[in-house]
Each structure stands twice: as C-alpha cells, then as structure tokens.
C-alpha positions as CSV (number, residue, x, y, z in Angstrom):
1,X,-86.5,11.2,12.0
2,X,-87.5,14.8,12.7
3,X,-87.0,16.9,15.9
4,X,-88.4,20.6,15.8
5,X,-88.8,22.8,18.3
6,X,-90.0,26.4,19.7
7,X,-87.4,28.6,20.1
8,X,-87.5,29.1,23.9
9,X,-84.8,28.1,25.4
10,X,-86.7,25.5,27.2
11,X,-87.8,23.8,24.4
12,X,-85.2,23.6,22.8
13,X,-83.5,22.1,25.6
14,X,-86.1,19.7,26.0
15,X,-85.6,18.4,22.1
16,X,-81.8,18.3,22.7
17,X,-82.2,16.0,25.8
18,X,-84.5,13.9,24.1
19,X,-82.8,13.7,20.9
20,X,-79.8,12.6,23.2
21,X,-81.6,9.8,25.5
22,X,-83.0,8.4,22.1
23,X,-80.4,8.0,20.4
24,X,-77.1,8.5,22.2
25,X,-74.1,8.1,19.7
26,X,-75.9,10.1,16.8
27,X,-75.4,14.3,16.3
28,X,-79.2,14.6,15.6
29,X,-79.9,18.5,14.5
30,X,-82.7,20.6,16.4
31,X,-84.8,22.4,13.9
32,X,-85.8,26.2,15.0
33,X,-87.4,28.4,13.2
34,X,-87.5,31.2,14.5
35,X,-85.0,34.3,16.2
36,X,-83.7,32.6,19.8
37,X,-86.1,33.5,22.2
38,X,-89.2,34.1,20.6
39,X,-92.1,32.3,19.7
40,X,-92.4,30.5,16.8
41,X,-95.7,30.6,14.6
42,X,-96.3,27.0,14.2
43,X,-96.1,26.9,18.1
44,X,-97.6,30.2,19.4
45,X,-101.0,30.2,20.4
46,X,-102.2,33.4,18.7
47,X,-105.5,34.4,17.0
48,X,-105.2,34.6,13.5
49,X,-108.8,35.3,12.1
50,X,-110.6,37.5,14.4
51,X,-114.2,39.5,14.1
52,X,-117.0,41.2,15.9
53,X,-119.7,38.2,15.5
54,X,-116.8,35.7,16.2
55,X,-115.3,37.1,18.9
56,X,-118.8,37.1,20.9
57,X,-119.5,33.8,20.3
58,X,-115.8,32.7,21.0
59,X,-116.5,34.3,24.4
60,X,-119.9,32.7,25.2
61,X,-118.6,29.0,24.7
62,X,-115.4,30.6,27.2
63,X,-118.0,31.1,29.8
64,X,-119.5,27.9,29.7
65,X,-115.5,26.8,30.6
66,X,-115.9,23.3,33.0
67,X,-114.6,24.5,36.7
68,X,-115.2,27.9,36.3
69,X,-117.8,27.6,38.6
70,X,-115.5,25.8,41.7
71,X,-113.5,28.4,41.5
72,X,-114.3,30.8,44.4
73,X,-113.7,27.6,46.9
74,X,-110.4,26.6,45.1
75,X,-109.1,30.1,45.2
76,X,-110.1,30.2,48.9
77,X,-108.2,27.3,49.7
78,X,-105.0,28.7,48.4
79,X,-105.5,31.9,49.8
80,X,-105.5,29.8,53.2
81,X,-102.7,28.1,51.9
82,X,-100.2,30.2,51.1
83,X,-101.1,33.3,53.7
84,X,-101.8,35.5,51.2
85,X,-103.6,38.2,53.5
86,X,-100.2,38.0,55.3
87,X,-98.2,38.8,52.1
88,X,-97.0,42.7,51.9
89,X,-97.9,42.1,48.2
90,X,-101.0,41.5,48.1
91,X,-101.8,44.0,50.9
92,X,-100.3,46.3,49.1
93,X,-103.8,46.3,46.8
94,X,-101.5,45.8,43.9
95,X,-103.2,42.2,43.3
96,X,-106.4,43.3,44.0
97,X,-109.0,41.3,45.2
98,X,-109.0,38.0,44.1
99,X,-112.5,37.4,45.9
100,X,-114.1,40.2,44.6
101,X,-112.3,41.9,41.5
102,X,-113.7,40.0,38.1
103,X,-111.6,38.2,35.5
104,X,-111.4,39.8,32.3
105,X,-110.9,37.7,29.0
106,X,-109.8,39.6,26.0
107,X,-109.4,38.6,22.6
108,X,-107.0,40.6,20.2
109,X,-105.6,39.7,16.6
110,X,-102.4,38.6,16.4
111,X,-101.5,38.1,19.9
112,X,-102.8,34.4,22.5
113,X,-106.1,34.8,24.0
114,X,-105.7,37.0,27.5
115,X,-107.0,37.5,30.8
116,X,-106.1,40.1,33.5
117,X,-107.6,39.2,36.9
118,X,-108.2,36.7,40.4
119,X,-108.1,33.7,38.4
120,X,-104.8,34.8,36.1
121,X,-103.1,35.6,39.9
122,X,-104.1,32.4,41.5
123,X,-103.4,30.5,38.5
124,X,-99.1,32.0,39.1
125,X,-99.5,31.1,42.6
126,X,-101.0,27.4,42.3
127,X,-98.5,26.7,39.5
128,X,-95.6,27.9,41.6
129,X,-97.6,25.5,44.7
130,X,-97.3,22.3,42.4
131,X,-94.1,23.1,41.0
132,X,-92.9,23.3,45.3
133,X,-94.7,20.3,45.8
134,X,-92.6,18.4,43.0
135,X,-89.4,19.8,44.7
136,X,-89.6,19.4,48.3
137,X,-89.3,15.8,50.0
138,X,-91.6,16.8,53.5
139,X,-95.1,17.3,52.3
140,X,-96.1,19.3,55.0
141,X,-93.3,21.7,54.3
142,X,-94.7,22.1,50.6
143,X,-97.6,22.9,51.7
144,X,-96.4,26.0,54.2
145,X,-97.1,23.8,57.1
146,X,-100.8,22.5,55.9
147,X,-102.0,19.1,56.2
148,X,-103.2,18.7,52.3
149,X,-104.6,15.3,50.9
150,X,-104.3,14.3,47.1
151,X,-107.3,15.9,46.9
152,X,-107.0,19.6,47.9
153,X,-103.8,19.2,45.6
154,X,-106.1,19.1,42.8
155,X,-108.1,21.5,43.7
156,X,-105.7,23.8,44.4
157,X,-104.5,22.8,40.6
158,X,-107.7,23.4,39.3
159,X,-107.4,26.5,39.0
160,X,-104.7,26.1,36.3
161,X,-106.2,24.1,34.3
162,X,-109.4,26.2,34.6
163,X,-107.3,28.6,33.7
164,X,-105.9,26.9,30.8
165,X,-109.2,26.0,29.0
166,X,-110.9,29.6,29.8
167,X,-108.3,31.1,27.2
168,X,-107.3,28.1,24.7
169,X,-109.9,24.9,24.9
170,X,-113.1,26.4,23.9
171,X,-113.8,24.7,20.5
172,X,-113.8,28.3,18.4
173,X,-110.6,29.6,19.9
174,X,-109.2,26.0,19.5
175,X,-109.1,25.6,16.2
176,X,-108.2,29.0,15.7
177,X,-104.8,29.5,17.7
178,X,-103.8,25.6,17.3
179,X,-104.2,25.7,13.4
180,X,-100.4,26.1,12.5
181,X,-99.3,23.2,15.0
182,X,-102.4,21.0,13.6
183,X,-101.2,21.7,9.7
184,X,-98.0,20.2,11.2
185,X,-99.3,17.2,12.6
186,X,-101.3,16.2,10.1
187,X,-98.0,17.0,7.5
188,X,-95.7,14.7,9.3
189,X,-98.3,12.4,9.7
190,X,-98.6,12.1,6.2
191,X,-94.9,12.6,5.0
192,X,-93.4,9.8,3.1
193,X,-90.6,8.2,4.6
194,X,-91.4,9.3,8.4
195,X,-90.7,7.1,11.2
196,X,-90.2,9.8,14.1
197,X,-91.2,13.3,14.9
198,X,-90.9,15.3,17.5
199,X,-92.2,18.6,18.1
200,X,-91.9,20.6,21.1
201,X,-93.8,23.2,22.3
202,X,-96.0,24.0,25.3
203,X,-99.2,23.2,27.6
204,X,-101.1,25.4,25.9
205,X,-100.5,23.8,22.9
206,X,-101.3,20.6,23.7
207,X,-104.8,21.7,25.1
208,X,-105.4,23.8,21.9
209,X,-104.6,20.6,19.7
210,X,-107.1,17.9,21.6
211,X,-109.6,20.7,21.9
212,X,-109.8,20.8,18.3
213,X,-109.2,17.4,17.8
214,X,-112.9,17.1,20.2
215,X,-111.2,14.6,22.4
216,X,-113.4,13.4,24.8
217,X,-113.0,15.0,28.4
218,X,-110.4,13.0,30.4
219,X,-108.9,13.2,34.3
220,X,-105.2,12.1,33.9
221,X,-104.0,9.1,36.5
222,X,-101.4,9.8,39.5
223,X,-100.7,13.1,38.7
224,X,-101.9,16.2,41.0
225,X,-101.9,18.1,37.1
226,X,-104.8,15.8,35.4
227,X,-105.3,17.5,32.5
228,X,-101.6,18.6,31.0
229,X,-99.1,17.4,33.6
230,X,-95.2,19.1,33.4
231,X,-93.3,17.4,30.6
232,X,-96.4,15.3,28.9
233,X,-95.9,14.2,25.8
234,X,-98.9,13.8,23.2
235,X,-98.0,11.0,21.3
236,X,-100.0,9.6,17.8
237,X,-99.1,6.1,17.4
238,X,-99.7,4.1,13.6
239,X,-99.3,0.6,13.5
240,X,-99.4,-2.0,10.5
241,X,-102.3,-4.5,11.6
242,X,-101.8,-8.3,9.8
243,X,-105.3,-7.4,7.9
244,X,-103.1,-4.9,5.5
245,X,-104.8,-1.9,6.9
246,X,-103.0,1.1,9.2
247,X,-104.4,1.8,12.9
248,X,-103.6,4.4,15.5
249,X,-103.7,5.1,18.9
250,X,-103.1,8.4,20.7
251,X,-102.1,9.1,24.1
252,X,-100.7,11.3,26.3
253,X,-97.3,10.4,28.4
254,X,-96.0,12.3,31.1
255,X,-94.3,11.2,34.6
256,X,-96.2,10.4,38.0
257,X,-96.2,12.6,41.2
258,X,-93.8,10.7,42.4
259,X,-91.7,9.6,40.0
260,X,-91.2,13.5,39.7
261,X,-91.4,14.0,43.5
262,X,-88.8,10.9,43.5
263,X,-86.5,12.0,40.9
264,X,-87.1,8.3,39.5
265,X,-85.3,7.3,36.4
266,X,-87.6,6.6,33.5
267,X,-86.9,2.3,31.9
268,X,-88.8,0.1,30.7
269,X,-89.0,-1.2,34.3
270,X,-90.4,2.2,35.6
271,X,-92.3,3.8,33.1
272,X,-93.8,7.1,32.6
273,X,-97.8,6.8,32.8
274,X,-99.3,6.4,29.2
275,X,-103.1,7.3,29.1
276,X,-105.3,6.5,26.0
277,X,-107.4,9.5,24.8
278,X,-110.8,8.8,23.0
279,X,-112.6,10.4,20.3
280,X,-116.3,10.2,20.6
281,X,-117.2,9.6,17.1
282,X,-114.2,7.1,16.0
283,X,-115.5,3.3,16.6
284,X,-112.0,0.9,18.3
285,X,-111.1,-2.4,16.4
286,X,-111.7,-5.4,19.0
287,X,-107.7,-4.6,19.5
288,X,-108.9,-1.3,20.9
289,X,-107.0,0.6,18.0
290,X,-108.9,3.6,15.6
291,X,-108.5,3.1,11.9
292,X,-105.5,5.7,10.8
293,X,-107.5,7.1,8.3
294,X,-109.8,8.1,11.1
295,X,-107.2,9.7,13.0
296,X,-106.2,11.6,9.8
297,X,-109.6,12.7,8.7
298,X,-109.9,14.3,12.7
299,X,-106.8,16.3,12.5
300,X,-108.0,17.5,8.5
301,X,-111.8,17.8,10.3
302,X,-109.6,20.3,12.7
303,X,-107.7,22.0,10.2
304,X,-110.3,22.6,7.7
305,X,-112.6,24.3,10.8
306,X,-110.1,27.3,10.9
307,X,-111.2,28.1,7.2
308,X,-114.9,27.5,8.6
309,X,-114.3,30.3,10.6
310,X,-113.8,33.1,7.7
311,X,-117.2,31.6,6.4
312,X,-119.5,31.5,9.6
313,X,-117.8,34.6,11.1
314,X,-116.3,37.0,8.1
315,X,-117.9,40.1,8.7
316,X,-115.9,42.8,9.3
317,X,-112.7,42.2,11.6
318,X,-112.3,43.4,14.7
319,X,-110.3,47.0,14.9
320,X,-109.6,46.4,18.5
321,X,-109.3,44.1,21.2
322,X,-112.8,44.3,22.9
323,X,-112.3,43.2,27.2
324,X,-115.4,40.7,28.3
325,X,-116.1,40.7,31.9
326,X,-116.1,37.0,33.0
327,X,-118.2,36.8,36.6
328,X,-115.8,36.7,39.3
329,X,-115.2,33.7,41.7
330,X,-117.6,35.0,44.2
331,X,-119.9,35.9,41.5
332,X,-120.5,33.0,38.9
333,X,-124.1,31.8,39.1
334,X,-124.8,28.7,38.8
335,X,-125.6,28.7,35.3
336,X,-123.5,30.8,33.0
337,X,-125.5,32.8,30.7
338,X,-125.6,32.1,26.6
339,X,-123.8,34.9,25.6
340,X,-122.0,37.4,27.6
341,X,-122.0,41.1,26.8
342,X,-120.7,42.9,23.9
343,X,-118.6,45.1,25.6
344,X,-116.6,45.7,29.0
C-alpha cells in the first residue's frame, strides 16, 4: 500500500486522515516529496513544453471552453447575490469591472496556465458562496437573504468550473500540465505487488488527468459542484473476472450536498456518491466493466501525447509569456472564433 501526497499542508492532512480511517491500528508513512509547503512536480499543474505555434493553438481549443458563453448571466446572478455594487471593494475600482473588463489567459513555461480578470474574481467569490452554503444550516442565510433553488446554485458554481476548464481541461494544455501525475498513475497501475495507492493532490489535477484521459463529458449527481465536487476522489478500480482476464472501472467519489451540509458520517450504510466515468472509445463487458488493458493503453495514449507535443509543436520556444484576450462576459459571441489573436 502506497500513500503520497503534495506537500500542502492540506494534502497532506488529507492522506494522514485517510491513511488513519483505513486502517486504524497501523503507523502507515505519508510520502512527500517535496520542501513543506510547496508544490510538488508530480502534482503541480505547470507547463512543461511550451512554443509559439503551440501556445496559439492551446489558446484556440481554450476559447471553445463549454460555459464560457453563460457566463455573463451567471456572473450577474452573483453580483445580485452577494451585493457586490454595495461592497467598498469593489467600488473601490480595484476589481474592475467584471461586466465589462475582459479575461485574460496567459500561458508561461514553467509556471500553471493563468488568467487575470471577471471570471478569475467571480470564480473567488462563487467558491467562497458554495463553500458558505456547505457551512451554514439556514439556506436563506447562505445565500445573503436570497431565495436560491438547486438550480441557481449551479449556476452560480458554474462559473468555477468554467473556470477550471478555461485554464486546465483543454486537450493540449491537458496533457501537457497533467503529464507527471499521469506517468504516476499509469506506474502504480502497473507496479508489481500493488494493492492500494493513494495520491493526493488537487481539483485541478483531477480535471487535467480525465481531460487527457478524453473522458466523456459528465454532470456529477447531488452535488451543487458537478464537475469536481470538494474532497472527490478519482478512483481506478481492476478486478480479476472468472474468464482469467483483468477489468476496470473508474469513477469518481466524493460526498453529497448534504451529507456535507449534514456533517453525515460516511459507512457502508451512508455512502459517499460513486459515479462511473466513460470513455467514448473503450467497448463495456455485458458486466459493464472496460478491459484493464484498455484502461492502461488510455493513460499510455495520455502520456505518450505530451511527447506528441515536441513533434507537432517544436518550433522555437516561447521567450515569454504572450497574454490572449478571451471575450469578456458581456462580449462572447455566440460562436467563438477558430483561433484567437496572436498577441494582447
């Protein structure tokens, strides 16, 4: 059994805790690899190949991100939410305009994919929303006195998760920031003798892995976060099936609304939600498992595309960050164009 962790201190806490509800009476050690506090490689999002060519078609799939487009209407919901034109903050101008002022997505070597902007601000505000929503009992409290319905909860969480995939699910940034974690997959995967790993990191890395893995687009069950709800857990499964042959399923685990809202213990009589991810070009045995070796070949598929990158895209590298307007909320056509600019 292997646990391995970032080493945030939240991470690491998270491993410990786990380690410790698994198996109770045993001292198991918490891998780090890296100084306390700082992001290891395996689990930090970073670019690691970067070019002129690629970076412009990186950014064109980025624009064609799925919500971008609902965003003016989400953001004006929270806006109304929260009271933001009440706030001395963000009358202060120091915010900007997050109905006017245009998102900027800029790629850099050696650092995560980064955006300045409305949608980066609304995306600290609807995360601190949800996260009130999970703590407070009186919804209507939550919610700064506002009537909201399961619905406008997601919308107002959309804009997370919009944010999320603008800077780490596009297919060419995918495979480029998730290749560490993905090489560690598919290692313990593979490693003679394993029975357990566990590897924590973050949301972002979990979007960056099934991106690359091409898993097919999902909405996530009882949860107001429906693409990578607090805590979830993406778990690869491989069973022994009574033909000889090895099967897998993969899924993603994470706790309801309320059983967070509730602060409901997790047994086997209440447990977490498990969800079934599919990959649209691996077939299901009639026991609705993949074959293993499908699995496996997905997450080398995933791997080997990060060297694909150096051969469709190795012209010259980049010599520095180059800032590509993305259309604003209030601005987004309705269709995104092919390519955006090559410069701000």
């Amino acid at each position: 059994m292997r646990f391995y962790a970032n080493a945030k201190q939240r991470t690491l806490a998270t491993a410990r805790y786990f380690s410790a509800g698994l198996l109770p009476v045993s001292a198991v050690p918490i891998e780090s690899h890296a100084e306390y506090d700082t992001m290891d490689p395996t689990f930090s999002p970073v670019l690691t190949f970067l070019s002129d060519s690629y970076k412009k078609a990186a950014l064109a799939q980025i624009a064609k991100t799925k919500g971008v487009t609902e965003m003016r209407a989400a953001i004006e919901k929270l806006m109304d939410v929260a009271d933001m034109d009440k706030s001395e903050a963000y009358q202060s101008g120091r915010f900007g305009d997050l109905l006017k002022d245009q998102t900027i997505i800029s790629l850099e070597l050696g650092k995560e994919p980064g955006m300045t902007g409305p949608i980066k601000t609304a995306t600290s505000v609807a995360d601190a929303l949800t996260f009130q929503y999970y703590e407070m009992a009186d919804d209507k409290a939550a919610a700064f006195g506002h009537d909201l319905s399961r619905k406008d909860w997601l919308q107002l969480h959309s804009i997370v998760d919009t944010y999320t995939g603008m800077l780490f699910e596009s297919p060419l940034v995918a495979v480029n920031v998730a290749h560490p974690l993905l090489q560690e997959i598919l290692s313990e995967m593979t490693a003679d003798g394993r029975k357990f790993s566990f590897l924590c990191g973050h949301d972002s890395n979990v979007a960056s892995v099934l991106a690359a893995m091409d898993v097919e687009d999902y909405t996530l069950p009882d949860t107001v976060e429906p693409e990578t709800p607090i805590g979830v857990k993406l778990v690869f499964e491989t069973w022994a099936g009574r033909d000889g042959k090895s099967y897998a399923k993969v899924r993603l685990v994470y706790q309801s609304t309320e059983q967070l809202r509730g602060i409901t213990p997790l047994s086997l009589e209440k447990p977490p939600v498990s969800f079934e991810l599919n990959f649209p070009d691996m077939e299901r045995n009639a026991d609705g498992y993949y074959k293993l070796d499908d699995v496996l070949e997905c997450l080398q598929t995933a791997v080997d595309a990060y060297d694909g990158l150096q051969e469709t895209y190795g012209d010259k590298p980049a010599e520095k960050p180059v800032e590509i307007p993305a259309e604003t909320p209030t601005a987004i056509p309705e269709e995104l164009p092919e390519e955006l600019p090559a410069a701000a």
